[in-house]
Structure formats: C-alpha cells, structure tokens
PDB file with one MODEL, atoms N, CA, C and O in Angstrom:
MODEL        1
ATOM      1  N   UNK A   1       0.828  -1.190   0.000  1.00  0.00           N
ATOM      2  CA  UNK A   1       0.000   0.000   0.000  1.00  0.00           C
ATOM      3  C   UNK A   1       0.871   1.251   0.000  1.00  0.00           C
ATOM      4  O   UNK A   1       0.500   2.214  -0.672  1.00  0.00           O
ATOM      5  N   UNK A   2       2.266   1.323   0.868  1.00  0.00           N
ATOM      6  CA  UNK A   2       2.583   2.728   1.077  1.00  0.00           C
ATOM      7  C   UNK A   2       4.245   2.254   0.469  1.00  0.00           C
ATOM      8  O   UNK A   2       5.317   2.733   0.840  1.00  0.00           O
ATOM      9  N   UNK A   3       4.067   1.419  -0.327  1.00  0.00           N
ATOM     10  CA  UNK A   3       5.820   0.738  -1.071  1.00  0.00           C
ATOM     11  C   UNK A   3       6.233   2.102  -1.820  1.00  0.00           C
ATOM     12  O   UNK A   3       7.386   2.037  -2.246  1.00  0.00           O
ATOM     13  N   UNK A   4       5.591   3.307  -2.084  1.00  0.00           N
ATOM     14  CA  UNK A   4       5.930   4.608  -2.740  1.00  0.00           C
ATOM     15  C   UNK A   4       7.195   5.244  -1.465  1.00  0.00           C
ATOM     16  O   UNK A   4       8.327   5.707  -1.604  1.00  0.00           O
ATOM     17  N   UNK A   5       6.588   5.060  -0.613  1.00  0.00           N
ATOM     18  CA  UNK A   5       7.364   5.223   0.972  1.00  0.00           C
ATOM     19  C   UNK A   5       9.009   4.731   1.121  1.00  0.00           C
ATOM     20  O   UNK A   5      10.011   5.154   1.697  1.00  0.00           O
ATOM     21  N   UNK A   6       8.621   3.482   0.167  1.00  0.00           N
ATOM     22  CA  UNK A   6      10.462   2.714   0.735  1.00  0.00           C
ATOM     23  C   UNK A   6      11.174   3.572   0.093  1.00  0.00           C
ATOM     24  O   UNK A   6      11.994   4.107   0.840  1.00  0.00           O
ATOM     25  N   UNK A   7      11.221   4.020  -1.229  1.00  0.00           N
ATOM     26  CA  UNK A   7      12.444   4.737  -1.528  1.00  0.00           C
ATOM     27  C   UNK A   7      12.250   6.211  -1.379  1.00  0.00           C
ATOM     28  O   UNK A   7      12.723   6.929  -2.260  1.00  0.00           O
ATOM     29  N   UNK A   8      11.832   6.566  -0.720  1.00  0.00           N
ATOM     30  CA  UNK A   8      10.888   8.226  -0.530  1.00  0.00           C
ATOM     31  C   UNK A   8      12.541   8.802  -0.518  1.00  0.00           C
ATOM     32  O   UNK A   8      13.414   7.939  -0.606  1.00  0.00           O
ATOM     33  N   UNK A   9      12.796   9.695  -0.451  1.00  0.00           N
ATOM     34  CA  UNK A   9      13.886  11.019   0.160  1.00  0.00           C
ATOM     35  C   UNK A   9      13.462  11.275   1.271  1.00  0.00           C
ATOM     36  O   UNK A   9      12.308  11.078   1.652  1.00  0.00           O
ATOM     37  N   UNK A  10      14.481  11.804   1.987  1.00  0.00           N
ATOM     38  CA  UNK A  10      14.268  12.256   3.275  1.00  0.00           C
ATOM     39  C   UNK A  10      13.776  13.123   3.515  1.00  0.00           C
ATOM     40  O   UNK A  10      13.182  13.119   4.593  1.00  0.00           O
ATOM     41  N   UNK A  11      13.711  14.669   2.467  1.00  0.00           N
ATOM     42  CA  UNK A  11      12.446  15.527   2.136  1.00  0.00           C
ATOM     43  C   UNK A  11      11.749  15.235   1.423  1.00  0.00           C
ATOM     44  O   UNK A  11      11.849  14.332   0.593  1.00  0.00           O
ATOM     45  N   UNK A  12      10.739  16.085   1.643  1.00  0.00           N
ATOM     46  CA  UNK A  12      10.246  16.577   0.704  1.00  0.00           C
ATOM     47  C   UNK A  12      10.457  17.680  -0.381  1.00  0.00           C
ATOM     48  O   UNK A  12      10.965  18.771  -0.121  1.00  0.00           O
ATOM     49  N   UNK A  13      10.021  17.301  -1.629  1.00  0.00           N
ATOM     50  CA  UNK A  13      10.268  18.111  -2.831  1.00  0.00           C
ATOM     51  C   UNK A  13       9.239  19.394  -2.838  1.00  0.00           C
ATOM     52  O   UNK A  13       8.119  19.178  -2.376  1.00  0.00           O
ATOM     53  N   UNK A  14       9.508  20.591  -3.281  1.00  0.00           N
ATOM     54  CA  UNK A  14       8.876  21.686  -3.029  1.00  0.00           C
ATOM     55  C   UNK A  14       7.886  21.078  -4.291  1.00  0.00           C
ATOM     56  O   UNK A  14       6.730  21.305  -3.934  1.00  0.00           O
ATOM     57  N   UNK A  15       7.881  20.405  -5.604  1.00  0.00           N
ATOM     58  CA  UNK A  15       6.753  20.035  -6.150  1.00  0.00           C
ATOM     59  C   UNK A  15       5.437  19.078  -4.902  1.00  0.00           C
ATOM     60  O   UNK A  15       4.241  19.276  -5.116  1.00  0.00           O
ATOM     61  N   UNK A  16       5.796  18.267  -3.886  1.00  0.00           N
ATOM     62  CA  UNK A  16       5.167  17.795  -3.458  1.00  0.00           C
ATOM     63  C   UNK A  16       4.068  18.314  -2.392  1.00  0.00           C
ATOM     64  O   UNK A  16       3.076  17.840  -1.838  1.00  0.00           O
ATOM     65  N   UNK A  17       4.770  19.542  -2.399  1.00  0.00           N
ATOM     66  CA  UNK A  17       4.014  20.844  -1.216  1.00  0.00           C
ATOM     67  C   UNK A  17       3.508  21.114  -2.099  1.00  0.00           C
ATOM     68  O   UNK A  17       2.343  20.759  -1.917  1.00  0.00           O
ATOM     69  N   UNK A  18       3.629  21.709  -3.385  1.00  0.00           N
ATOM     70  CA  UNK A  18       2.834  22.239  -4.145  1.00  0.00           C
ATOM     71  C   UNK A  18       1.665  21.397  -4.448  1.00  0.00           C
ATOM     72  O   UNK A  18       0.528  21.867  -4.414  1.00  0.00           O
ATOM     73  N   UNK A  19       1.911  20.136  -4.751  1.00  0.00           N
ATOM     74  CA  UNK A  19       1.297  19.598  -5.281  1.00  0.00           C
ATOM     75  C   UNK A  19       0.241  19.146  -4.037  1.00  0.00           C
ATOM     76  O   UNK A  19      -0.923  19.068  -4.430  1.00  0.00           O
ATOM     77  N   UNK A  20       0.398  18.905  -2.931  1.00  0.00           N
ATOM     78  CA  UNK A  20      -0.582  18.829  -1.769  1.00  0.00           C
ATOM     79  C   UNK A  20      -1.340  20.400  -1.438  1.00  0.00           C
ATOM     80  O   UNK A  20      -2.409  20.840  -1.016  1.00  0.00           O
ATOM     81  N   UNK A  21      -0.414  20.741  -1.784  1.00  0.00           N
ATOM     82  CA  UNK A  21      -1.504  22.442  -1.656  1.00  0.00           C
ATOM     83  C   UNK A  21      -2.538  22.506  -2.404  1.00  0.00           C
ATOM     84  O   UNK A  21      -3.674  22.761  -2.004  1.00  0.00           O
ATOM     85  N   UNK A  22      -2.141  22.229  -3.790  1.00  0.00           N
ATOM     86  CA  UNK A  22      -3.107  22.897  -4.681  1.00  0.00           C
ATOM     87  C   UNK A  22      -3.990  21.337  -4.848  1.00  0.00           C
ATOM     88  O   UNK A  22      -4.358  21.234  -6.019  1.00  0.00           O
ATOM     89  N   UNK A  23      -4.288  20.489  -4.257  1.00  0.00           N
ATOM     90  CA  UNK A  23      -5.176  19.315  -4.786  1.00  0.00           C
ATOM     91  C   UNK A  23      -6.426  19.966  -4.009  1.00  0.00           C
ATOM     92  O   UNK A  23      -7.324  19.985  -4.850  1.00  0.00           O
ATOM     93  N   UNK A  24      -6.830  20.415  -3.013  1.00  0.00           N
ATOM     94  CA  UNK A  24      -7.912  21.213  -2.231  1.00  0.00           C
ATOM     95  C   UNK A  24      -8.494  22.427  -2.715  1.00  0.00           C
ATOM     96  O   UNK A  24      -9.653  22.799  -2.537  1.00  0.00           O
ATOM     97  N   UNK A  25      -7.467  23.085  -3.423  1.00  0.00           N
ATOM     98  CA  UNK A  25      -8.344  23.949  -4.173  1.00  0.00           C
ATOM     99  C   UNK A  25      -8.365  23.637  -5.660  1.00  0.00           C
ATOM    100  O   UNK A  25      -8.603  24.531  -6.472  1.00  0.00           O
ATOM    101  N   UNK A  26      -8.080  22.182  -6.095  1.00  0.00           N
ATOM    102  CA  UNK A  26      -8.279  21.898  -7.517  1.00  0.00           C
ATOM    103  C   UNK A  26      -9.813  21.510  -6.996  1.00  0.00           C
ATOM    104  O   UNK A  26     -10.790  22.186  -7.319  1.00  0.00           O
ATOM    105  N   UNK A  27      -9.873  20.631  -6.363  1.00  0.00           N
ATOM    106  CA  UNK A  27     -11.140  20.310  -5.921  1.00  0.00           C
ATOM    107  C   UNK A  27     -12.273  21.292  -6.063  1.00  0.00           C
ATOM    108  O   UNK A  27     -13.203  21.097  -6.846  1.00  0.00           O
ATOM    109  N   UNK A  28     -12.166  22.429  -5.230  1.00  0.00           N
ATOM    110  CA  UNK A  28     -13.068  23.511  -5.003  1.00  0.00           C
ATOM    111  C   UNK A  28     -13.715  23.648  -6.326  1.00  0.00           C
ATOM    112  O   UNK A  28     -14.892  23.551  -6.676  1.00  0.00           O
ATOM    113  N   UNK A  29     -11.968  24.049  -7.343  1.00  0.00           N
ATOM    114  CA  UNK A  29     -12.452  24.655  -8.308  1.00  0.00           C
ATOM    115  C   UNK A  29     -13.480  23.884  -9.070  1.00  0.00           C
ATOM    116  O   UNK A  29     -14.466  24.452  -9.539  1.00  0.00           O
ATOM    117  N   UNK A  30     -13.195  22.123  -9.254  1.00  0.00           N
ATOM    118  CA  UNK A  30     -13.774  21.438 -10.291  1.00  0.00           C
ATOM    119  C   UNK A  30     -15.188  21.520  -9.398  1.00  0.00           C
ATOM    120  O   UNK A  30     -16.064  21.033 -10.114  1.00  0.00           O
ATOM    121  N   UNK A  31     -15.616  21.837  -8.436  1.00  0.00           N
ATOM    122  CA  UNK A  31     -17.263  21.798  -8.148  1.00  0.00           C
ATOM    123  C   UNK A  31     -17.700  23.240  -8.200  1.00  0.00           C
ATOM    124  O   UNK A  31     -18.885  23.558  -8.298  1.00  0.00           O
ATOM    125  N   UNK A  32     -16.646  24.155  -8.126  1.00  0.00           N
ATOM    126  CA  UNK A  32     -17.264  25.153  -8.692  1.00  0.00           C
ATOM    127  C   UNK A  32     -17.790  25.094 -10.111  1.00  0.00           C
ATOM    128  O   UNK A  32     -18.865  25.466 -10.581  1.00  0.00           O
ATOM    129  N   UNK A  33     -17.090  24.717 -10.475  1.00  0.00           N
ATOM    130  CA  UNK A  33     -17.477  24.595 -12.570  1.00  0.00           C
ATOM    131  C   UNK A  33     -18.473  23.826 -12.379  1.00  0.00           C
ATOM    132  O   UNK A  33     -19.426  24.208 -13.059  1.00  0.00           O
ATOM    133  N   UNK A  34     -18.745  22.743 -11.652  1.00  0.00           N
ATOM    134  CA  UNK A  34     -19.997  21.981 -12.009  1.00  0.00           C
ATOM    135  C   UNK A  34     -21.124  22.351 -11.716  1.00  0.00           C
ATOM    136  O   UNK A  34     -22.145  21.837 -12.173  1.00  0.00           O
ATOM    137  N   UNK A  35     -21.079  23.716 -10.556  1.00  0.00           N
ATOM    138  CA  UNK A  35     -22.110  24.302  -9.932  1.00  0.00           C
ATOM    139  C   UNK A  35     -22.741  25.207 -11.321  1.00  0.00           C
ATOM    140  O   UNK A  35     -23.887  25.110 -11.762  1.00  0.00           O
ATOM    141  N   UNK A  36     -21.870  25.909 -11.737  1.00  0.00           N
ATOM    142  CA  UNK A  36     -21.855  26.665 -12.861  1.00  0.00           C
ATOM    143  C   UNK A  36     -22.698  26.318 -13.840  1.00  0.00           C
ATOM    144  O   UNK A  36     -23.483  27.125 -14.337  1.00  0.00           O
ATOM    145  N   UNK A  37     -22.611  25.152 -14.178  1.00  0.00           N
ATOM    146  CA  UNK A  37     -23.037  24.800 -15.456  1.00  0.00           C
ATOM    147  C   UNK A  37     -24.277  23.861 -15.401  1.00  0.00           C
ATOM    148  O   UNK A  37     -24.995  23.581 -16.362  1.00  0.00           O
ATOM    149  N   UNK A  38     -24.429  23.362 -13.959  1.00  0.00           N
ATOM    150  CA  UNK A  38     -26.075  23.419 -13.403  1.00  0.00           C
ATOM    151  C   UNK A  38     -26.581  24.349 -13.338  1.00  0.00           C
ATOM    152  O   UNK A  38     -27.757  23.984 -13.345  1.00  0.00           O
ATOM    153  N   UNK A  39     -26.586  25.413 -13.272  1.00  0.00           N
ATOM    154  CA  UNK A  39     -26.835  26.666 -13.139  1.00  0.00           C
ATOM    155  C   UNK A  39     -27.612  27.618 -14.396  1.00  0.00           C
ATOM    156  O   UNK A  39     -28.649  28.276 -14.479  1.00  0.00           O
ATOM    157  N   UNK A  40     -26.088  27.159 -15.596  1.00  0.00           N
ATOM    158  CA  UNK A  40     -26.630  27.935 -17.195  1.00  0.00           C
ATOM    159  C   UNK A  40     -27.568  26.610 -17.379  1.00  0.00           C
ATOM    160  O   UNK A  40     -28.762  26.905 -17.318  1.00  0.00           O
ATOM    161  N   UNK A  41     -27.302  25.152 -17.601  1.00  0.00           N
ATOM    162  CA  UNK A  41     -28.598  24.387 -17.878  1.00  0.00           C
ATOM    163  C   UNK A  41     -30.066  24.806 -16.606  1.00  0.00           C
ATOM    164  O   UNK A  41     -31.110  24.933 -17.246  1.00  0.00           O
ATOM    165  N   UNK A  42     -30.198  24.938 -15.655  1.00  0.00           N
ATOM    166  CA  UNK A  42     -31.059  25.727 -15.271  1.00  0.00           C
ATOM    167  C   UNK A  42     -31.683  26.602 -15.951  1.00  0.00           C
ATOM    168  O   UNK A  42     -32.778  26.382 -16.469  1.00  0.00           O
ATOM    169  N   UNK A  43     -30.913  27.950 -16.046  1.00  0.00           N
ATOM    170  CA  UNK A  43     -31.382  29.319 -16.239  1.00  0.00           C
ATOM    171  C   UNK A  43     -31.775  29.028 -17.714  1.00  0.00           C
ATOM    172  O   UNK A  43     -32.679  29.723 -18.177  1.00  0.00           O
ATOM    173  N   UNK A  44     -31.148  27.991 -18.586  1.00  0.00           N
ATOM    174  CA  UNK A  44     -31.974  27.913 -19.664  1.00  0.00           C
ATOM    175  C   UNK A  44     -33.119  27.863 -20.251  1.00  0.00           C
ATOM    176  O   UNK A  44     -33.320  28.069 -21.448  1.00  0.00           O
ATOM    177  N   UNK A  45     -34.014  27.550 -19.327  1.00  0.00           N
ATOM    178  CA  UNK A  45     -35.381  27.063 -18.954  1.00  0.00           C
ATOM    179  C   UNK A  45     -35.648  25.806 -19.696  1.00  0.00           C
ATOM    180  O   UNK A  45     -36.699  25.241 -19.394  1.00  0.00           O
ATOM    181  N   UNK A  46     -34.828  25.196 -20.703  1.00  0.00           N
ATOM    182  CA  UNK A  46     -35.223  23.844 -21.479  1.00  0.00           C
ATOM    183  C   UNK A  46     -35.317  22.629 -20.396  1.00  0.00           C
ATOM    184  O   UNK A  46     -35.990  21.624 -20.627  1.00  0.00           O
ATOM    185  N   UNK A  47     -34.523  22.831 -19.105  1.00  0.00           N
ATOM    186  CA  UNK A  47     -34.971  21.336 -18.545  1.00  0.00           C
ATOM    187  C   UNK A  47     -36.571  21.959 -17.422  1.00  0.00           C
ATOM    188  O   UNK A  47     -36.898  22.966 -16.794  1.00  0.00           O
ATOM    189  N   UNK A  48     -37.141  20.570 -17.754  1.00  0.00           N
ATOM    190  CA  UNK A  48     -38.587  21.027 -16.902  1.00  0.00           C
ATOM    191  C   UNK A  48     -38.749  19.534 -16.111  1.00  0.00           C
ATOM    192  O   UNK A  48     -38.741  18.373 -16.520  1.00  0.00           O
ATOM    193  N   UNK A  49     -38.901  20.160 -14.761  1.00  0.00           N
ATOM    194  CA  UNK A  49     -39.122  19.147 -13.916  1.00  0.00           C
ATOM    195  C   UNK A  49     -40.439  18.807 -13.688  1.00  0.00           C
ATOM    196  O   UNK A  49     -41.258  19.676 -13.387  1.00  0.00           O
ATOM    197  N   UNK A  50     -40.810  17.366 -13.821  1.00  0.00           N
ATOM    198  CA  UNK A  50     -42.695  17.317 -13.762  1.00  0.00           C
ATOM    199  C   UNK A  50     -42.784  17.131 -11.986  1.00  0.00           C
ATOM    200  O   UNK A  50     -42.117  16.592 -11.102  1.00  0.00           O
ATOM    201  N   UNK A  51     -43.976  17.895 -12.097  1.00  0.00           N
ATOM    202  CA  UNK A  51     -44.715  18.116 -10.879  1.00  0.00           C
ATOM    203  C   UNK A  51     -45.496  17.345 -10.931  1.00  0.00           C
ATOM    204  O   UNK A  51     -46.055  17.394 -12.026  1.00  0.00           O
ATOM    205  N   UNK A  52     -46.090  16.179  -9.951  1.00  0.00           N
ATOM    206  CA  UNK A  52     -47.438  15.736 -10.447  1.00  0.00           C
ATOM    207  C   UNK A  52     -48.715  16.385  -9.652  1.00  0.00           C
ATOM    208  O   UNK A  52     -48.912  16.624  -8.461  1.00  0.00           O
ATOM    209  N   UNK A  53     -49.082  16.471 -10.213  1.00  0.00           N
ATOM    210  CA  UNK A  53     -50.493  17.320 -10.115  1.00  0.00           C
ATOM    211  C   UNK A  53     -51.702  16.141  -9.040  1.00  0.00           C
ATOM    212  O   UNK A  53     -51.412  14.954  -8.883  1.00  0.00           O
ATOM    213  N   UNK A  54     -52.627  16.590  -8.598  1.00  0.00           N
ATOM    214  CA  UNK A  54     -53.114  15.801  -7.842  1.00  0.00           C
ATOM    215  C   UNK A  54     -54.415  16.854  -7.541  1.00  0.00           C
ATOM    216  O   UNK A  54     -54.361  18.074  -7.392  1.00  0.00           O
ATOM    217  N   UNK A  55     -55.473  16.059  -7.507  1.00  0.00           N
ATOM    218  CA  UNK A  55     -56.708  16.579  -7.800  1.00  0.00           C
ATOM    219  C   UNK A  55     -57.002  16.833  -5.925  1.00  0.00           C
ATOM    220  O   UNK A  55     -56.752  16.047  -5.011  1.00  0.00           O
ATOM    221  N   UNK A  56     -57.503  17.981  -5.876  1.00  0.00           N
ATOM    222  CA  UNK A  56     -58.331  18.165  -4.323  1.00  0.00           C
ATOM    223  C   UNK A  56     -59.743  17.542  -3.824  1.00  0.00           C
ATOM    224  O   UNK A  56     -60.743  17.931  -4.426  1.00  0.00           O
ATOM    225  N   UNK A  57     -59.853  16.902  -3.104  1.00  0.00           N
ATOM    226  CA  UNK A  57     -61.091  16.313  -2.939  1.00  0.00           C
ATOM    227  C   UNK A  57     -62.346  17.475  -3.075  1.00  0.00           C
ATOM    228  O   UNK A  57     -62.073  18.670  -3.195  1.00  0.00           O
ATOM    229  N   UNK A  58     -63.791  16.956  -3.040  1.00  0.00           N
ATOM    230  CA  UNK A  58     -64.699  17.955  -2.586  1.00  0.00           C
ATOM    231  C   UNK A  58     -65.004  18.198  -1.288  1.00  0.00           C
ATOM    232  O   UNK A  58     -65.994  18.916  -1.151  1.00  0.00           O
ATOM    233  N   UNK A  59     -64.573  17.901  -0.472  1.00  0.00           N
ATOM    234  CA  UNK A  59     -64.610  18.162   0.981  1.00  0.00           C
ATOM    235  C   UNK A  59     -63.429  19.350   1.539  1.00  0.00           C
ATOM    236  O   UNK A  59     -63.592  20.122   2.484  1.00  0.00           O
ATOM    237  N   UNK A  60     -62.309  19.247   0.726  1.00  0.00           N
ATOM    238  CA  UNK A  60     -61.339  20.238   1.062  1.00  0.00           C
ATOM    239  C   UNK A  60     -61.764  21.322   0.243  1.00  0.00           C
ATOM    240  O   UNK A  60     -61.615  22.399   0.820  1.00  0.00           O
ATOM    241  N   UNK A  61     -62.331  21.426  -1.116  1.00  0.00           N
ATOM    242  CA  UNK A  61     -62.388  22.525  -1.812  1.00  0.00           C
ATOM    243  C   UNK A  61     -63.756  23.199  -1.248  1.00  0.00           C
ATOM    244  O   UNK A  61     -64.095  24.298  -1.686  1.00  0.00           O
ATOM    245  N   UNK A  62     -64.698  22.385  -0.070  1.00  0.00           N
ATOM    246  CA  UNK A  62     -65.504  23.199   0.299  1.00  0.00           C
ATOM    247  C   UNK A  62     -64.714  24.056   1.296  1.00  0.00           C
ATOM    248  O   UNK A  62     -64.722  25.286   1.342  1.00  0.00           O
ATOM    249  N   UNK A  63     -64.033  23.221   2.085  1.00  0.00           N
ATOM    250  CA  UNK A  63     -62.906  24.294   3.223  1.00  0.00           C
ATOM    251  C   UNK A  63     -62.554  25.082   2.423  1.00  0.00           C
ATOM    252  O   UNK A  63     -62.838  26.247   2.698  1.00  0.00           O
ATOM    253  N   UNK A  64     -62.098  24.929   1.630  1.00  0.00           N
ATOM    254  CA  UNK A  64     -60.760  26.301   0.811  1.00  0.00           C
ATOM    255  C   UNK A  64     -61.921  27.520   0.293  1.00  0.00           C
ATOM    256  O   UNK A  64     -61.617  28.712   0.246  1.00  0.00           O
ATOM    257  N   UNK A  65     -62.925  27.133   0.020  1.00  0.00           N
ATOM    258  CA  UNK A  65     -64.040  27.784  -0.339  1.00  0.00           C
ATOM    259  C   UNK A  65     -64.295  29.169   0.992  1.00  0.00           C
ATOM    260  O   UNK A  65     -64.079  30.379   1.053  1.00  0.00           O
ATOM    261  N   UNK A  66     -64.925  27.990   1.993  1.00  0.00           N
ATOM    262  CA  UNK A  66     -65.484  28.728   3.128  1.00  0.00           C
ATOM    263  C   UNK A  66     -64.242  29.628   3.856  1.00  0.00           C
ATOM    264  O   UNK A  66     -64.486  30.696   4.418  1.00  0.00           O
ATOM    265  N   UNK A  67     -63.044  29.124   3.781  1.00  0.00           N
ATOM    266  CA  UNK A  67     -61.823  30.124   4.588  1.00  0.00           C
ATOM    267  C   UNK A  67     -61.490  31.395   3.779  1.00  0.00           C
ATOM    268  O   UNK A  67     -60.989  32.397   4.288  1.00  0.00           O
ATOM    269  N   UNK A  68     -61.924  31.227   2.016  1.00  0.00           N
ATOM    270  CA  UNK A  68     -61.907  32.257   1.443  1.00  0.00           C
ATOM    271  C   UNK A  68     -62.584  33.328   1.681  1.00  0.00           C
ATOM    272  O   UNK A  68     -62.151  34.474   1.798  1.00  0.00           O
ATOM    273  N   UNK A  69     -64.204  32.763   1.788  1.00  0.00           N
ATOM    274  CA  UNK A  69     -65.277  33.711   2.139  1.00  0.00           C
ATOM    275  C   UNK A  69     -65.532  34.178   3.715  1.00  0.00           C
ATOM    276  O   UNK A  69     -66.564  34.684   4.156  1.00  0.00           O
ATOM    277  N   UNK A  70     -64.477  33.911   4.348  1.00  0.00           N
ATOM    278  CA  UNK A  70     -64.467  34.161   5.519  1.00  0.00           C
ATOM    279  C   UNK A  70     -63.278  35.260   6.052  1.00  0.00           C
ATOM    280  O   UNK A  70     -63.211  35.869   7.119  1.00  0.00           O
ATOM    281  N   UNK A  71     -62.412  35.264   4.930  1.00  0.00           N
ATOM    282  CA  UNK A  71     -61.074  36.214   5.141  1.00  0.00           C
ATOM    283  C   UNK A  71     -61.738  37.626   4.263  1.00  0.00           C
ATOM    284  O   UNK A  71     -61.661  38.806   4.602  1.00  0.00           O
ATOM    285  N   UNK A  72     -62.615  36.845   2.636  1.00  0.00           N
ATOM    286  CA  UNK A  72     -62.898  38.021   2.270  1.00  0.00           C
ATOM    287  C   UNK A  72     -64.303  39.185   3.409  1.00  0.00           C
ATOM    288  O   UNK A  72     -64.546  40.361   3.137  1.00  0.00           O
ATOM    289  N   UNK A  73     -64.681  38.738   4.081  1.00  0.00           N
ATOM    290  CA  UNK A  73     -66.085  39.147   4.977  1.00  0.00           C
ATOM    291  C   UNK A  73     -65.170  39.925   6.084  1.00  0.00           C
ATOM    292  O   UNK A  73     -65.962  40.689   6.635  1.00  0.00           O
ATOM    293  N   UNK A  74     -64.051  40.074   6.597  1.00  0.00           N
ATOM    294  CA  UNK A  74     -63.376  40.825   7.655  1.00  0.00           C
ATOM    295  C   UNK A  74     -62.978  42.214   6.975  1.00  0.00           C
ATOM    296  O   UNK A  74     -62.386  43.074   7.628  1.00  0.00           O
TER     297      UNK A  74
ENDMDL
END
C-alpha cells in the first residue's frame, strides 16, 4: 500500500508541497465549474421538472371555499 514510501527522500520536494496544496483547491475549483453549469442548464429554462399534479377532494375545496369567504367578509 505505502511501497511509494520505501524509496521516498528524506524531504520533501517543493513540487510535493505544491502539489498537496493545490489538490484542495483543484477540488473547489472542479465543483465550482460543475455548480456553474447546473446553473446555465437551469437558467436555460429547457430542462422542466414534472410536478405531479393531484386533484383536491370535494370536501377540502368546500374548506378552501369557506376560509376564502371568511377572510374576504373581515
């Protein structure tokens, strides 16, 4: 697993700092870009997510009825 280890140097190489530095903000960056471009496919409006629709009983649309005519009467 860590056989990269047996012949290591006793430092470290200033590429290897670099290269541990910048893997955390390579990261960032590559989900920034992906945020991005969910974003323009979004704002495109071509993707449409279905809603499903679902019918109200007649017992609730008499409630929704009567709370209407009861907010409009104040």
């Amino acid at each position: 697993m860590f056989g990269w280890s047996i012949g290591a140097p006793a430092a470290f190489l200033s590429e290897d700092i670099i290269g541990a530095l910048l893997e955390p903000i390579a990261a960032f960056l590559f989900w920034i870009g992906i945020a991005i471009i969910a974003l323009m496919i979004y704002q495109s409006g071509k993707v449409v997510f279905p809603i499903e629709e679902s019918e109200i009983s007649e017992h609730h649309r008499k409630l929704i009825q009567q709370a209407v005519k009861a907010v409009k009467k104040k």
